[in-house]
C-alpha positions in Angstrom: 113.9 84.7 115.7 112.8 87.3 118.2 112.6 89.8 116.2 111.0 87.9 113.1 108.0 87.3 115.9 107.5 90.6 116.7 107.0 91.7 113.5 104.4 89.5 112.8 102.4 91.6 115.5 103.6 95.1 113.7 100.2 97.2 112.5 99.6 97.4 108.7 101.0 100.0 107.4 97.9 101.0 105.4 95.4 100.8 108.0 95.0 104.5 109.4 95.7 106.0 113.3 93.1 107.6 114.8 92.5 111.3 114.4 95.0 110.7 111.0 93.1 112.6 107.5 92.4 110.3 105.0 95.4 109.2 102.9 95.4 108.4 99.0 94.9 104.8 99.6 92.0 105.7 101.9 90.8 107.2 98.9 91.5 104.5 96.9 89.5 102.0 98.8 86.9 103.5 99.5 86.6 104.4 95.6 86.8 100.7 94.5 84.7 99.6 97.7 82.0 101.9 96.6 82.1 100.7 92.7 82.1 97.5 94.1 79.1 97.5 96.1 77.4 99.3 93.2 77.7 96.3 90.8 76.6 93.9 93.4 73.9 96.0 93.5 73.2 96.1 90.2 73.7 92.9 89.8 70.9 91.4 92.3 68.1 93.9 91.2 68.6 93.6 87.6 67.7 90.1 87.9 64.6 90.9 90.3 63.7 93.3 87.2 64.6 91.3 84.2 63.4 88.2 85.6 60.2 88.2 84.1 61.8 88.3 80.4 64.2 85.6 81.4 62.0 83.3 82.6 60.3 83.5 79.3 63.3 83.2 77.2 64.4 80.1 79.2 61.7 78.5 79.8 61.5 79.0 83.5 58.8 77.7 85.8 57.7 80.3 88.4 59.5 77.5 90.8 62.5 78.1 88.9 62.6 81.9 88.3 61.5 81.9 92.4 64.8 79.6 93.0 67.1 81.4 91.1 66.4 84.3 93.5 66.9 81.8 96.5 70.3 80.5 95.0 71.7 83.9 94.5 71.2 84.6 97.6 72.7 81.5 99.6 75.8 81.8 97.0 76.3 85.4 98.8 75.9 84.1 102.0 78.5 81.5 101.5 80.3 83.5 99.5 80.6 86.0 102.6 81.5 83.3 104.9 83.8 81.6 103.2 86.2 84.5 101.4 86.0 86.6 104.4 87.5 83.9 106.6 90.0 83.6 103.4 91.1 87.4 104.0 91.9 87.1 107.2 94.4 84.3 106.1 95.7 85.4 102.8 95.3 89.4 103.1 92.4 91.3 101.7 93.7 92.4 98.4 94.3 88.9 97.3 91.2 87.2 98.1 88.8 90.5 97.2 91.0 90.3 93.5 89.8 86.4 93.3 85.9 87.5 94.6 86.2 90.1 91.8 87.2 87.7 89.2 84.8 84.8 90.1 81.7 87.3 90.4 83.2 88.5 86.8 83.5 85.8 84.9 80.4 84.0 86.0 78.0 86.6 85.6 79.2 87.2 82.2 78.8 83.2 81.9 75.4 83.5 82.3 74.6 85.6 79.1 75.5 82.2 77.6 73.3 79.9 79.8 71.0 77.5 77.9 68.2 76.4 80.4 67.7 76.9 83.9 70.6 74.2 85.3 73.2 76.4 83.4 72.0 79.9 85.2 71.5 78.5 88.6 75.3 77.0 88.3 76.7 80.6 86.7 74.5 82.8 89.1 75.4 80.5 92.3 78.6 80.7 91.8 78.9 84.7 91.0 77.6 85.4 93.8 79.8 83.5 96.0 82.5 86.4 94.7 79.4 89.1 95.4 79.3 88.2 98.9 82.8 87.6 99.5 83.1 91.1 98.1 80.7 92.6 100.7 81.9 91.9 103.4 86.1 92.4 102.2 85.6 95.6 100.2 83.7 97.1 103.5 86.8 95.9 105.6 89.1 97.3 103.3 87.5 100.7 103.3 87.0 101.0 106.7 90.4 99.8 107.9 92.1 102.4 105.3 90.4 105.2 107.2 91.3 106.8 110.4 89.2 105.5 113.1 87.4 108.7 113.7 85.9 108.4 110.4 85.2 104.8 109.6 81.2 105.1 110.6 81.5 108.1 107.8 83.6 105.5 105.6 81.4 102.6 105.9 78.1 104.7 104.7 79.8 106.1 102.0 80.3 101.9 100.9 77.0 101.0 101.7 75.8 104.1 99.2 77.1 102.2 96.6 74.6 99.8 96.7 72.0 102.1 96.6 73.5 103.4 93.9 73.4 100.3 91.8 70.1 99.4 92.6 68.6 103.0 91.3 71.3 102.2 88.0 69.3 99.2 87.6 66.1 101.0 87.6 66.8 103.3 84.9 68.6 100.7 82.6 65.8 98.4 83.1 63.3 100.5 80.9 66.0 100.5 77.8 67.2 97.0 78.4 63.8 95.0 78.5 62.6 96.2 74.3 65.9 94.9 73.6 66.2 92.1 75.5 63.2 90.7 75.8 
């Protein structure tokens, strides 16, 4: 029983000493952390850009299209909350896998929504997995590197955002005389 205690308090073998280089699974996470904050970041300017085009395919109020905005947001925040407290309980890998499919699924849901009630649901609810992905892909990345080069680590992540934003910019031009 002892023993079965004391390895409960072992360190992870994936998480990286101090002063260590950065191993393969370093690599690794940081890769998918980085892809992963790119689509988020994709993903909440596209609408800012395409709202316009949705609004008028939907029928949206400007209350509506200024909601929609508002709701993706607080589904992040929750989303943050709630599947980062999950990670702590039920390991990182797990919970960011169920993030990535909820944020998946749902977003591609709403390419199917019929009115305004349908997006807000599908958009909510997507971005619950965005923000749960923020804040568990960062983790994930920055534990997988060697102290000494997490600061280093965590920029590279937060790169990916910017990344997805400026992707958003340029596809926004080819995607709006097609979708709109």
């Amino acid at each position: 029983m002892a023993s079965q205690a004391n390895s409960t308090f072992l360190p992870n073998p994936r998480v990286a000493p101090a002063g260590e280089r950065v191993s393969g699974y370093g690599w690794k996470a940081l890769a998918g952390s980085v892809i992963g904050f790119s689509m988020d970041g994709f993903d909440m300017l596209i609408l800012s850009f395409m709202l316009t085009k949705i609004s008028a395919d939907l029928v949206l109020t400007t209350t509506e299209a200024g909601s929609l905005v508002t709701w993706t947001l607080l589904g992040a925040v929750a989303g943050g909350i709630t599947f980062g407290s999950m990670s702590d309980h039920f390991g990182r890998i797990r919970v960011l896998t169920w993030t990535i499919l909820l944020f998946a699924v749902f977003t591609g849901l709403c390419a199917f929504a019929q009115g305004y009630s349908d997006l807000v649901a599908y958009r909510t609810i997507a971005d619950l997995g965005l923000g749960g992905e923020f804040g568990i892909g960062m983790a994930l990345a920055a534990e997988a590197w060697p102290a000494s080069k997490r600061a280093r680590a965590s920029s590279y992540v937060m790169i990916g955002w910017h990344l997805g934003v400026l992707l958003a910019a340029f596809v926004t031009p080819m995607l709006l005389p097609v979708i709109g």
